[in-house]
N, C-alpha and C positions, 0 to 999 in steps of 0.2 A: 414935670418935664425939664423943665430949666435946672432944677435941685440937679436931676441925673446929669445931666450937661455937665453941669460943673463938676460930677462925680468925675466923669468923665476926662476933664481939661484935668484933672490932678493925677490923675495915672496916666502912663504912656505903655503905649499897645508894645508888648512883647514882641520881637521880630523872629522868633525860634517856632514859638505854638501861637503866636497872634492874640495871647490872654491879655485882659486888663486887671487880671490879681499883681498889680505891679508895686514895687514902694523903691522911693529913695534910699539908695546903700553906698554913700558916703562921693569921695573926689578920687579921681586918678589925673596926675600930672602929665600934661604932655607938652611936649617941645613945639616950641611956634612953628611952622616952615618958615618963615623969613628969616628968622633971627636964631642966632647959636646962643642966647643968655636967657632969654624969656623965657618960661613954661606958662602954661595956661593950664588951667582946673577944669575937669570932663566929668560932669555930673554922670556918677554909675546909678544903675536900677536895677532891682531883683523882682526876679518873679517867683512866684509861691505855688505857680501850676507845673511850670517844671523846671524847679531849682536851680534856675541860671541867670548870671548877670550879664549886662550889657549895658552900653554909654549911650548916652543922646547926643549921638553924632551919627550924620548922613554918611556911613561910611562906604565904599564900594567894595571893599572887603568884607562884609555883613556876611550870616551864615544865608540869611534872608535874600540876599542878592543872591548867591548859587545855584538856591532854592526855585528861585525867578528861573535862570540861567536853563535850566534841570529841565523846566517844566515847559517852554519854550523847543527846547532842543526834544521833546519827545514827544512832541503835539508833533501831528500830520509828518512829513517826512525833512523837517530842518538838520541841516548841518551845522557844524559848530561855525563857520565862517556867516551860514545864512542868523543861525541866535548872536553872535556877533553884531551883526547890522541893526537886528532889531531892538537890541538892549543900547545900542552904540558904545559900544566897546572893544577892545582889539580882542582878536580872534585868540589870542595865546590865553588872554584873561579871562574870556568865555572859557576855554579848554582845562583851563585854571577851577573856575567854578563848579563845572557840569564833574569834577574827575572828583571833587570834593563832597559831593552827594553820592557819586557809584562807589566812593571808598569808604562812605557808614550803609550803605545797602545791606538787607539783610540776605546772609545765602539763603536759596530756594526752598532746602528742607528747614533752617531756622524757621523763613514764614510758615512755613507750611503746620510746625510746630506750635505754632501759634498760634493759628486762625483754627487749626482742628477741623480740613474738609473732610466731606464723606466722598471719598471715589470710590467707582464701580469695580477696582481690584486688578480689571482686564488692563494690561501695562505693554506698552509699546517702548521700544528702545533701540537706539540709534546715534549713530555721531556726523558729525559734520566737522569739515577741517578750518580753523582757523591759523592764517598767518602772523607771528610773531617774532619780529625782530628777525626776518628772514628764512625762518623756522617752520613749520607743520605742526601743529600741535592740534588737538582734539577734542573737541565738545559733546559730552557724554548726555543726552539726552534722555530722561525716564517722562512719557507722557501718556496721562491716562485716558482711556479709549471710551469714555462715554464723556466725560468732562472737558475734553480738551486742557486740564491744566499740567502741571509740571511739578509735579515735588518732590524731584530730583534733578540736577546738576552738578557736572563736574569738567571741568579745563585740564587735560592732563599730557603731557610730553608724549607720550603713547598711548596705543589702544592693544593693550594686549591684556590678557586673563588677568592678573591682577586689578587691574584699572578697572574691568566690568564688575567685579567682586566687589569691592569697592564702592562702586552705586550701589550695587544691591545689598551692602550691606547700611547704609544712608538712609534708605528704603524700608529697612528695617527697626533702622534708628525712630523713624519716624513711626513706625507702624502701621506701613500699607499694606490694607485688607488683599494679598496678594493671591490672587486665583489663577492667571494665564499670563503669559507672555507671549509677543508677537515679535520677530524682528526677522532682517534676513539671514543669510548662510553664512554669518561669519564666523570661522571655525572658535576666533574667543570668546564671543557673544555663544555660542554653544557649550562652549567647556565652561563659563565661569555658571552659568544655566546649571550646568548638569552636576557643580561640583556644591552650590547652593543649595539647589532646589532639585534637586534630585529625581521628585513623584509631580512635578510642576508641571502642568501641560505646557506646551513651547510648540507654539505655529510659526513658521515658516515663512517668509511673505511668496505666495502665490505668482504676481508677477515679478521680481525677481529671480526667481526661479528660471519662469519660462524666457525673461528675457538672456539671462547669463548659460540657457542650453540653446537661444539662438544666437550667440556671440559662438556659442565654441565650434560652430557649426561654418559662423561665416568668416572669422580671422583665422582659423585653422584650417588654410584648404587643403592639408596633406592628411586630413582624420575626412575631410566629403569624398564621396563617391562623385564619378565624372557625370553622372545625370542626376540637377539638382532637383527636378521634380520630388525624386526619394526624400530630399532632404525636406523640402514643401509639405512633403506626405503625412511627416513624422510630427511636422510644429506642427499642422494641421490636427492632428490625431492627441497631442501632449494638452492643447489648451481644456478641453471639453473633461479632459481626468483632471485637470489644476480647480479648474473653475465649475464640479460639477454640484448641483443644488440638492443629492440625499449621496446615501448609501450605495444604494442600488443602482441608480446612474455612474457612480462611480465607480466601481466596480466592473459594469460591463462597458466601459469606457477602458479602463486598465486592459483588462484581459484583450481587447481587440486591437491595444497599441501593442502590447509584446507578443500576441500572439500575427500579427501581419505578416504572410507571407515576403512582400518586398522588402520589409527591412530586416530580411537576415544580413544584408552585408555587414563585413566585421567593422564598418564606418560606424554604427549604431551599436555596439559591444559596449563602451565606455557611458554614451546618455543612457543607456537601458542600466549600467549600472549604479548611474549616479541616483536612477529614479530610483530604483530598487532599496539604495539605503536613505534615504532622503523624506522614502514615501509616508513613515512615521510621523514625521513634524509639516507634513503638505498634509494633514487630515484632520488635525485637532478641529480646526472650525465645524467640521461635521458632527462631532460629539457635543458641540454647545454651541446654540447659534450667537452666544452675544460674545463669542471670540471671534476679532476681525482675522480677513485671511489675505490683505494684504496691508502694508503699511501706508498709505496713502494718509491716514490721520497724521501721523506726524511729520510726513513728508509739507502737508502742510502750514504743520508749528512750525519749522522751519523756514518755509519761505516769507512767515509771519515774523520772522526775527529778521530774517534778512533784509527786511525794509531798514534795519538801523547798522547789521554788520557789512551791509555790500557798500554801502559810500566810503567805509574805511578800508585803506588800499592793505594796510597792516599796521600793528601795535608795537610799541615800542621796547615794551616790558609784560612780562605774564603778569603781573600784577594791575597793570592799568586793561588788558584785556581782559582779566577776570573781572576787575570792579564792574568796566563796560557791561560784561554780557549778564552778569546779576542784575542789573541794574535793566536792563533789556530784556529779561525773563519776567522780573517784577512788574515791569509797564506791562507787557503782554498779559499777566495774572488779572489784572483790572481793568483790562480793555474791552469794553464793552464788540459783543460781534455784530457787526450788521449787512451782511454779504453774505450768509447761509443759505441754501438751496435746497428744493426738492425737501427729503424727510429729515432734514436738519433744521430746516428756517425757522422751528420756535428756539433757535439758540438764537435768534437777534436779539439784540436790544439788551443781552445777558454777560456776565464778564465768565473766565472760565471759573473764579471759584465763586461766583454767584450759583454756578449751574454745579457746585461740589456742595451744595448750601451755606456758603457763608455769606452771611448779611453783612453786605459793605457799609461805611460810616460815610454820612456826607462831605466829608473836609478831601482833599485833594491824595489820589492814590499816593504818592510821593512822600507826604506825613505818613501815610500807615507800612512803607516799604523802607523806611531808615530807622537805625538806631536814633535813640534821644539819649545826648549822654547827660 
């Protein structure tokens, strides 16, 4: 035991990967702070685990400080002013640190490339807006519907056909077992669908639907008829064909909404038509039960992010909010769930690519979500 010790007091612990494969590698000079003539000699060390050197000085600029900084700022819900405090440091030089780990993070579909999960194929996709430098720009979400992970993302100026192409061509890069698609009615998220994937099943989300045909009903009062009961009658009558559990229910669900007497008014022309071309992509769930029929999964990946996007008012540069939200996808990838419910709750205790089977490594998520250069 002693022998080891001493092994020990002769190497000094790498502050990069924490190894003790260490050796002395020579002097670097540095200038006294007192004095403008003196230098002093800064014993460097190398390590042989991952080919990097470093001085034995207590530096606060360490990659190892940042690291600290990172790990600090993404535990429970801290802010950079609150990791501030608790490293004692100014808040610019936490912001300093944590921006220096989100800028070797790896993108979503890199890890993803990496790790090699197995997801169930059924793909949910969606954006959410982030502000930048006073700007709207767009977070391209791809998350998988039995896994809860993500192995796709994109930050882009717009959300138009392109930009959806784009993921799903990322998607591709990586090689997701892709069988269905879920998202709502947005006419790009349809075209870039149908100009990809052409024979792809693409669901609809169900309550979207029904809520955006009781919008047109209620901010349009010049398309309602003057007794709103009709209009009750119809959302009455729309939910039970969005939401019904076979075939057969759905069907004579349908036929008794268009065929109702009361709502011939020409008020209901326009909803009976949107149902009509719409009705294709509100029924995929029917043909296969393990496609979701409304987006509510990732509606909750989202508000899973936004424990760390909502304290930030806006970002300064696309680049520092890209580092950011990689960086906030990554945590979210190995965050263990423990608030599942109902026939989800053996997802506790699981990260989302633990439940894609990848076997995580004891050492801290943060090590396995940065480059080592």
């Amino acid at each position: 035991m002693e022998a080891y010790m001493r092994i020990i007091k002769r190497h000094k612990r790498c502050p990069h990967c924490d190894g003790l494969h260490t050796k002395k590698h020579g002097f670097r000079y540095r200038k006294k702070r007192n004095s403008d003539e003196r230098f002093i000699p800064v014993l460097r060390w190398y390590c042989d685990t991952c080919n990097r050197s470093f001085s034995d000085t207590k530096s606060i600029h360490r990659f190892a400080y940042a690291i600290n900084a990172a790990r600090h700022y993404f535990v429970g819900r801290a802010s950079y002013r609150n990791t501030a405090k608790i490293l004692n440091i100014d808040r610019m030089t936490a912001y300093t640190h944590i921006q220096a780990v989100c800028k070797r993070t790896k993108f979503p579909w890199e890890l993803s490339q990496e790790l090699a999960p197995t997801w169930s194929g059924y793909l949910l996709i969606d954006s959410d807006e982030i502000i930048v430098h006073n700007q709207h720009q767009y977070l391209l979400v791809a998350v998988d519907s039995a896994t809860r992970d993500i192995p796709s993302a994109l930050l882009m100026q717009h959300q138009g056909v392109a930009q959806w192409e784009q993921l799903l061509d990322t998607l591709n890069t990586i090689h997701y077992p892709l069988k269905a698609i879920v998202s709502d009615a947005f006419p790009a998220i349809l075209s870039a669908v149908k100009n990809k994937h052409p024979l792809l099943p693409h669901q609809i989300c169900v309550k979207h639907f029904y809520d955006e045909t009781y919008r047109f009903f209620r901010y349009r009062p010049f398309h309602m008829h003057r007794d709103s009961k009709q209009t009750e009658l119809f959302m009455s009558l729309l939910q039970p064909v969005l939401f019904a559990q076979s075939f057969a229910h759905h069907r004579g669900e349908l036929n008794h909404l268009l065929n109702h007497p009361q709502l011939s008014h020409p008020a209901f022309k326009e909803p009976m038509q949107r149902l009509r071309y719409y009705l294709p992509y509100l029924t995929r769930y029917l043909h296969d039960r393990n496609i979701p029929r409304t987006t509510n999964i990732i509606e909750n990946v989202f508000s899973q992010l936004d424990l760390k996007l909502n304290p930030i008012i806006k970002f300064g540069s696309h680049e520092s909010a890209w580092n950011t939200i990689k960086s906030v996808i990554a945590w979210y990838r190995f965050k263990k769930f423990s608030n599942c419910r109902k026939r989800y709750h053996h997802h506790n205790g699981k990260a989302p690519l633990e439940l894609a089977g990848v076997t995580l490594k004891n050492t801290p998520w943060i090590y396995q979500a940065i480059r080592q250069f």
